[in-house]
DRENDO-1510 file (C-alpha; in Angstrom, 1 decimal, always signed):
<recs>
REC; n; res; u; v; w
REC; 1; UNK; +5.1; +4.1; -13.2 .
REC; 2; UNK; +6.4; +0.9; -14.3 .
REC; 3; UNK; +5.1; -2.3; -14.8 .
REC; 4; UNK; +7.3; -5.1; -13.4 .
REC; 5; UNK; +5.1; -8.4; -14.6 .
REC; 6; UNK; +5.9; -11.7; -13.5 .
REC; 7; UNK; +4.4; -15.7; -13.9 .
REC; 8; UNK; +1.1; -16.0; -11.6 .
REC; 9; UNK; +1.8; -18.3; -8.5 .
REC; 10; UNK; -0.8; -20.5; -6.6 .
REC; 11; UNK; +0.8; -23.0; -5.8 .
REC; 12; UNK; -1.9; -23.1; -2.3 .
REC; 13; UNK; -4.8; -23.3; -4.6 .
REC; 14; UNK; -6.6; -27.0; -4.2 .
REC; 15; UNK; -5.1; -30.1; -6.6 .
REC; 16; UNK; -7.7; -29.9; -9.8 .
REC; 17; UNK; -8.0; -25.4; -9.9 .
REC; 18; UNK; -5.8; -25.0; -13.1 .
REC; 19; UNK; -4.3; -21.5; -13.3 .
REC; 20; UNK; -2.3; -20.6; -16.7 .
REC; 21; UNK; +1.1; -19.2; -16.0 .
REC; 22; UNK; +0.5; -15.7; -17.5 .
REC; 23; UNK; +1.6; -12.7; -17.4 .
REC; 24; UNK; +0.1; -8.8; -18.1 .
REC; 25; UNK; -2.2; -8.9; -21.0 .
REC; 26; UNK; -0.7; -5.7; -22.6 .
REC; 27; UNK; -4.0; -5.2; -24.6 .
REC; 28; UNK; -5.5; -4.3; -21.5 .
REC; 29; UNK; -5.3; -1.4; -19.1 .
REC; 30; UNK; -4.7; -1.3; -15.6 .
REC; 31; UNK; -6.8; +0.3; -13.4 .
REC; 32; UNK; -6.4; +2.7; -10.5 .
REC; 33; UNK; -9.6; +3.2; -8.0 .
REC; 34; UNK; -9.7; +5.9; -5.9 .
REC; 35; UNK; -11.7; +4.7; -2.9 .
REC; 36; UNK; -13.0; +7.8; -0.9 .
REC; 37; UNK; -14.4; +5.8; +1.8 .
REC; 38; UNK; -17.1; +7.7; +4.2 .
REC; 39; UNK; -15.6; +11.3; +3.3 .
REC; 40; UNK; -16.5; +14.3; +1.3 .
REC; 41; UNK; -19.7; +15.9; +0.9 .
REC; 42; UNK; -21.3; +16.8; -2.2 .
REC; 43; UNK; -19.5; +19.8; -2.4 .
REC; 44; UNK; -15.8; +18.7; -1.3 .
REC; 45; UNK; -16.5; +16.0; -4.0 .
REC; 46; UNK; -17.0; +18.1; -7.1 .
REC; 47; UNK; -14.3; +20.1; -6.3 .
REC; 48; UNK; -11.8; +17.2; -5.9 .
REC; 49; UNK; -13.2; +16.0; -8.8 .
REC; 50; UNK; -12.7; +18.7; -11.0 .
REC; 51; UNK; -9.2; +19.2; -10.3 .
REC; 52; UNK; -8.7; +15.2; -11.0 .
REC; 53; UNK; -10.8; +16.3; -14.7 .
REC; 54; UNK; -8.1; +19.0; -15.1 .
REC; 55; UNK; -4.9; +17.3; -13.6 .
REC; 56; UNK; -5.5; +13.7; -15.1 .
REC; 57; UNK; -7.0; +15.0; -18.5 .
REC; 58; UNK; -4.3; +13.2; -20.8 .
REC; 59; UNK; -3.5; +9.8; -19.5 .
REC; 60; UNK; -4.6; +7.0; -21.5 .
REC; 61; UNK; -2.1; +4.0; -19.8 .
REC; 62; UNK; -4.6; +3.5; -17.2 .
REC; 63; UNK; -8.4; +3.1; -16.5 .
REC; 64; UNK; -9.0; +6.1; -13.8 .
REC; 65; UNK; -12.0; +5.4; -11.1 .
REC; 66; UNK; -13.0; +7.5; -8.6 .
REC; 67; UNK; -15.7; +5.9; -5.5 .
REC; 68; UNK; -17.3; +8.5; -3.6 .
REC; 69; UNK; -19.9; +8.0; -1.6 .
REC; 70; UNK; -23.2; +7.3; -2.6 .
REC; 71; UNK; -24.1; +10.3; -1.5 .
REC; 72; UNK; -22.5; +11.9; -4.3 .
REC; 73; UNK; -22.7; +9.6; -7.1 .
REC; 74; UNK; -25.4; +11.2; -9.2 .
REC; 75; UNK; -23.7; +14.9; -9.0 .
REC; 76; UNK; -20.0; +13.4; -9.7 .
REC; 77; UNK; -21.6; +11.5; -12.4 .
REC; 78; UNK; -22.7; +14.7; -14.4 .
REC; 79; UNK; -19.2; +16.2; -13.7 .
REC; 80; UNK; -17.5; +13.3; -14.7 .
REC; 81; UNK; -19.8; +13.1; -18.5 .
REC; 82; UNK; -17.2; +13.5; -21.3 .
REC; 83; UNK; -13.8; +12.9; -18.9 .
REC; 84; UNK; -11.5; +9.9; -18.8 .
REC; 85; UNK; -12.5; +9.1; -15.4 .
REC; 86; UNK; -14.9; +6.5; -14.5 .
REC; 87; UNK; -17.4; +6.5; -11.8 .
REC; 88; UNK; -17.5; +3.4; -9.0 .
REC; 89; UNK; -18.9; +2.6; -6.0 .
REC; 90; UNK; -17.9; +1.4; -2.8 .
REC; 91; UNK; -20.4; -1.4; -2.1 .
REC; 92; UNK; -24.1; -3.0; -3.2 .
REC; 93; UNK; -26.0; -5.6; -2.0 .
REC; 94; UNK; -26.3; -8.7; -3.7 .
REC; 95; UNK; -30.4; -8.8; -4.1 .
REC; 96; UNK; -32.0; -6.7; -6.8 .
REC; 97; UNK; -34.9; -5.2; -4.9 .
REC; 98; UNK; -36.7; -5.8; -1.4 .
REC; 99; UNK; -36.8; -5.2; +2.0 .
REC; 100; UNK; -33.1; -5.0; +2.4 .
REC; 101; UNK; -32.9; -1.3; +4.8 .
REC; 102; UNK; -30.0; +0.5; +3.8 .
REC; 103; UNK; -28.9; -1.0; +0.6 .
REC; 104; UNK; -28.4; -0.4; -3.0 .
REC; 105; UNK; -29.2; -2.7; -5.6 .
REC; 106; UNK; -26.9; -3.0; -9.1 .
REC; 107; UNK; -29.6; -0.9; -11.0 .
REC; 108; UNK; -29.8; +1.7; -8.4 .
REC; 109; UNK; -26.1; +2.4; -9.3 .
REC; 110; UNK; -26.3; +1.5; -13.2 .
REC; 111; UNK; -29.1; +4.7; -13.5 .
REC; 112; UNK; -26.7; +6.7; -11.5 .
REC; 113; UNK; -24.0; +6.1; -14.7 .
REC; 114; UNK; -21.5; +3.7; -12.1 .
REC; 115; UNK; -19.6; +1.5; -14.1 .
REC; 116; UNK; -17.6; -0.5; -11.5 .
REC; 117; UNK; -18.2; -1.3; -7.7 .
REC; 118; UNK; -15.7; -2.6; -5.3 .
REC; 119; UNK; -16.9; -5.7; -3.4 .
REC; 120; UNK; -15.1; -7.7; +0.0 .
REC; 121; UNK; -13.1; -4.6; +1.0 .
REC; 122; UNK; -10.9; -4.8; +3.7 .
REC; 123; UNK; -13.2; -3.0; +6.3 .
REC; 124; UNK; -16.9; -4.6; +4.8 .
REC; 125; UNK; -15.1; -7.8; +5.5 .
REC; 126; UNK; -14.0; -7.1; +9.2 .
REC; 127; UNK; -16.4; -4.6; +10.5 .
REC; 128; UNK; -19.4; -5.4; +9.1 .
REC; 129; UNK; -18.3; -9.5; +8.9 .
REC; 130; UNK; -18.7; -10.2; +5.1 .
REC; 131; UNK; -18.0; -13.7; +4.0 .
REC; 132; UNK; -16.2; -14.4; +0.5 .
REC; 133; UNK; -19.8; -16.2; +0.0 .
REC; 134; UNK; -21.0; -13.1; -0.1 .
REC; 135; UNK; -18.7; -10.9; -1.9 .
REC; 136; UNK; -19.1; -14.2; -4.7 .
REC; 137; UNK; -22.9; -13.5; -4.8 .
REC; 138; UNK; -22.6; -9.7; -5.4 .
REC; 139; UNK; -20.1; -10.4; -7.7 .
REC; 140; UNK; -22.2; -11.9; -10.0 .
REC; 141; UNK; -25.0; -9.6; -9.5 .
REC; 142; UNK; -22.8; -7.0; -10.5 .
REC; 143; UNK; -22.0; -8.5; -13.1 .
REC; 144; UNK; -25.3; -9.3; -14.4 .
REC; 145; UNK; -26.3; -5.7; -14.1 .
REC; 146; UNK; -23.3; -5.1; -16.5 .
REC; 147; UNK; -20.9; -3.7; -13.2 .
REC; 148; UNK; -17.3; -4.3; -13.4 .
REC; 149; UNK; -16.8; -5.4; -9.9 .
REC; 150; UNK; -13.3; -4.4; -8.1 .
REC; 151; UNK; -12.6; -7.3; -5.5 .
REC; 152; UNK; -10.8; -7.0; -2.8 .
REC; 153; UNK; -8.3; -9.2; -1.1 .
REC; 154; UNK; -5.9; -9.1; +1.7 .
REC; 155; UNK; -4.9; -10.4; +4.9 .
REC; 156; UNK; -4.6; -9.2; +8.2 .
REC; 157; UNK; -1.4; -8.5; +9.8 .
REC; 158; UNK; -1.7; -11.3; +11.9 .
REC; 159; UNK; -2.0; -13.9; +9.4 .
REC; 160; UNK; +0.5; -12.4; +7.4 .
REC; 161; UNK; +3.0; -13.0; +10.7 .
REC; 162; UNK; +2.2; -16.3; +11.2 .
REC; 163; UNK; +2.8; -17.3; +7.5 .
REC; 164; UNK; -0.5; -17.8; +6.3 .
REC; 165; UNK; -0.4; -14.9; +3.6 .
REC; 166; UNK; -0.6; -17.0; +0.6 .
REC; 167; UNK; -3.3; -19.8; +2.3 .
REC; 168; UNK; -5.2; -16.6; +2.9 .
REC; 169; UNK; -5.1; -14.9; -0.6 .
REC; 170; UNK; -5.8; -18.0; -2.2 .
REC; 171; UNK; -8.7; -18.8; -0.2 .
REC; 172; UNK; -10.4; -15.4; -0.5 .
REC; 173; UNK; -9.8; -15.4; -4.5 .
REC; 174; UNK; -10.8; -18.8; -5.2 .
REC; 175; UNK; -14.1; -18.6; -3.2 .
REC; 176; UNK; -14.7; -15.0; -3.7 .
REC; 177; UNK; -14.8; -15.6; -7.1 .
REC; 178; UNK; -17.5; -18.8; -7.2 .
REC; 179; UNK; -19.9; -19.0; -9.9 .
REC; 180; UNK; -18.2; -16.8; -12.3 .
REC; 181; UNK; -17.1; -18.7; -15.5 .
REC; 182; UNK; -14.1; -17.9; -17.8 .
REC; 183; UNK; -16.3; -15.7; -20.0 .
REC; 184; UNK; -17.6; -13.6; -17.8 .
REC; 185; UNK; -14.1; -12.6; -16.1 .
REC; 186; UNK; -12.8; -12.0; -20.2 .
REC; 187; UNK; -15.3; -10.4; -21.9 .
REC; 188; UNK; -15.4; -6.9; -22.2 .
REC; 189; UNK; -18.3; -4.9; -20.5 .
REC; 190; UNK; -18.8; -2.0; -22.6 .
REC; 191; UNK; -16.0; +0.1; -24.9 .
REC; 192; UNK; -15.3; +2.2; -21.6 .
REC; 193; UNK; -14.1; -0.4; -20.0 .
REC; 194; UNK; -10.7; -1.4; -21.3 .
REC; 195; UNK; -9.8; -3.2; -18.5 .
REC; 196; UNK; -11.7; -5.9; -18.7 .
REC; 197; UNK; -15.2; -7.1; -17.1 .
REC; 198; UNK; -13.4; -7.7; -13.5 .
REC; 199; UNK; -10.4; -6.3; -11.5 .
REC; 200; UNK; -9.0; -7.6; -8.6 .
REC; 201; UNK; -7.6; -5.4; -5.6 .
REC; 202; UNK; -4.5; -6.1; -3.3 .
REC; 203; UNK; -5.2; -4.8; -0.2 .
REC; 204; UNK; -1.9; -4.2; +2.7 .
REC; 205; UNK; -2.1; -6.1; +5.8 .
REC; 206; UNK; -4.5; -4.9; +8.5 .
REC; 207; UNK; -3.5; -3.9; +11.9 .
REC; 208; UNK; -1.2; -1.9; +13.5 .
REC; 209; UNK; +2.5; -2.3; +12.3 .
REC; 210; UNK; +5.2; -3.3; +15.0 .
REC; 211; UNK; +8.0; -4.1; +12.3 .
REC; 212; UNK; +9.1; -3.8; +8.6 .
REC; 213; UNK; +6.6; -5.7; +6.5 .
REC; 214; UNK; +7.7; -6.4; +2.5 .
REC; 215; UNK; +5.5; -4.1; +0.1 .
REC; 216; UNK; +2.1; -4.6; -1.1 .
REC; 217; UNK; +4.1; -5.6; -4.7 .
REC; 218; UNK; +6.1; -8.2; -3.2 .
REC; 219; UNK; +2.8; -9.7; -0.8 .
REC; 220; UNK; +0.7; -9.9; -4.3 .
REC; 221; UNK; +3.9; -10.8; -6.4 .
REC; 222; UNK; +3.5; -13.9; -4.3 .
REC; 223; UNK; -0.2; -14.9; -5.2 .
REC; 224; UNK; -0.9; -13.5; -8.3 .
REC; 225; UNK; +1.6; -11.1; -10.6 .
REC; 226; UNK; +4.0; -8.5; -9.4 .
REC; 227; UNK; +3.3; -4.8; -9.8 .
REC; 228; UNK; +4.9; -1.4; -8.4 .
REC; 229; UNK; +3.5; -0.4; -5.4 .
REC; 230; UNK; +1.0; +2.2; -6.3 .
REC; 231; UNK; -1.3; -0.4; -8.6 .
REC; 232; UNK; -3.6; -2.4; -6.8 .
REC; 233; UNK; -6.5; -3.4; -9.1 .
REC; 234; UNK; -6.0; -5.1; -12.7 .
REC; 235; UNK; -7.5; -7.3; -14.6 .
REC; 236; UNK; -7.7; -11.1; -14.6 .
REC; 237; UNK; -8.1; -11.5; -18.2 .
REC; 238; UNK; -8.1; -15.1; -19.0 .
REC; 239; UNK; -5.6; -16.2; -16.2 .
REC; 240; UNK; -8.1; -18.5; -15.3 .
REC; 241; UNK; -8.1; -21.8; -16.8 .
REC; 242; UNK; -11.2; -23.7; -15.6 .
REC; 243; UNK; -14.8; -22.6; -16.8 .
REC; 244; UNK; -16.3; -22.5; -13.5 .
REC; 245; UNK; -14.1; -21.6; -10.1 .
REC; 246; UNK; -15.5; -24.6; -7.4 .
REC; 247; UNK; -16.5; -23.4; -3.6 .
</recs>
């Protein structure tokens, strides 16, 4: 796997939100999430699992992160103590405690040994209707908690067709990203976590395909930095050069 890095490139973010042309920090690691999504039981997931423990046991290049459901958290947990992979989730509210039927808090999932979480994926965004507000809001409660939060961008196939790829990135980062200052998207986490204290995900168009569309490398080469197909989630480092990202 090779890493093709190239200048960042907003030139669609708002006059006044100052982005440093940089490239790959090569002091820290990419990461590669495996999203499980609503599948596997507790059984199907320690099995899978343990053949990733067994299969993935020597590479250091990359952070590894597996996101079961949360179903299976505190079992993969245990088999995951003493591996290279990390445990993540696949979603958490943005409250702490409360009424909230059917969530999980930050500390729910710290007790559980998660590290990261991903936030404003594809499908919470579409099917359940999640603005970046939100994702921005979870993002720092994640990050209060000490959780590396994975956040997801991408367009839908239909904006991406009518042109508005970039305008559409751009927007979702910027405001997905509100209330986070530089420090907290460049300071390290914990020793585990190599990659930094946020990762940002490149997600394909959505929808159904009716002709040849350029690579997921080539749509993100065109917001942020080029990678290999393959790589989706990295780390911002200090690409960003205002303290606080606006609305």
């Amino acid at each position: 796997m090779t890493d093709d890095s190239r200048p960042i490139s907003l030139q669609s973010f708002p006059p006044g939100y100052r982005i440093q042309e940089l490239g790959m920090h090569k002091e820290r690691n990419l990461t590669i999430a495996g999203n499980w999504k609503m599948n596997k039981t507790v059984a199907a997931a320690l099995a899978l699992v343990n053949d990733l423990k067994i299969a993935l046991a020597n590479v250091t290049e990359v952070d590894i992160v597996v996101c079961p459901p949360f179903t299976a958290l505190s079992d993969v947990a245990k088999a995951l103590e003493g591996s290279n992979i990390r445990l993540g989730a696949q979603d958490m509210s943005e409250h702490n405690a409360g009424a909230y039927t059917g969530e999980i808090a930050a500390e729910m999932l710290k007790e559980l040994s998660v590290h990261c979480v991903i936030l404003g994926h594809s499908e919470r965004r579409q099917y359940h209707q999640e603005p970046d507000a939100l994702v921005a809001r979870k993002a720092r409660a994640a990050h209060a908690a000490s959780l590396q939060p994975i956040i997801c961008v991408g367009e839908t196939l239909s904006q991406r067709e009518a042109g508005h790829m970039e305008k559409v990135l751009a927007t979702q980062l910027r405001r997905s990203l509100t209330g986070l200052n530089t420090d907290q998207m460049v300071r390290p986490l914990s020793r585990m976590n190599r990659s930094g204290p946020l990762a940002l995900a490149r997600q394909p168009a959505r929808g159904k395909l009716r002709k040849p569309t350029r690579s997921s490398a080539d749509c993100w080469s065109s917001c942020l930095t080029k990678r290999r197909r393959g790589v989706f989630a990295f780390n911002m480092a200090a690409a960003l050069g205002h303290p606080t990202l606006g609305s």
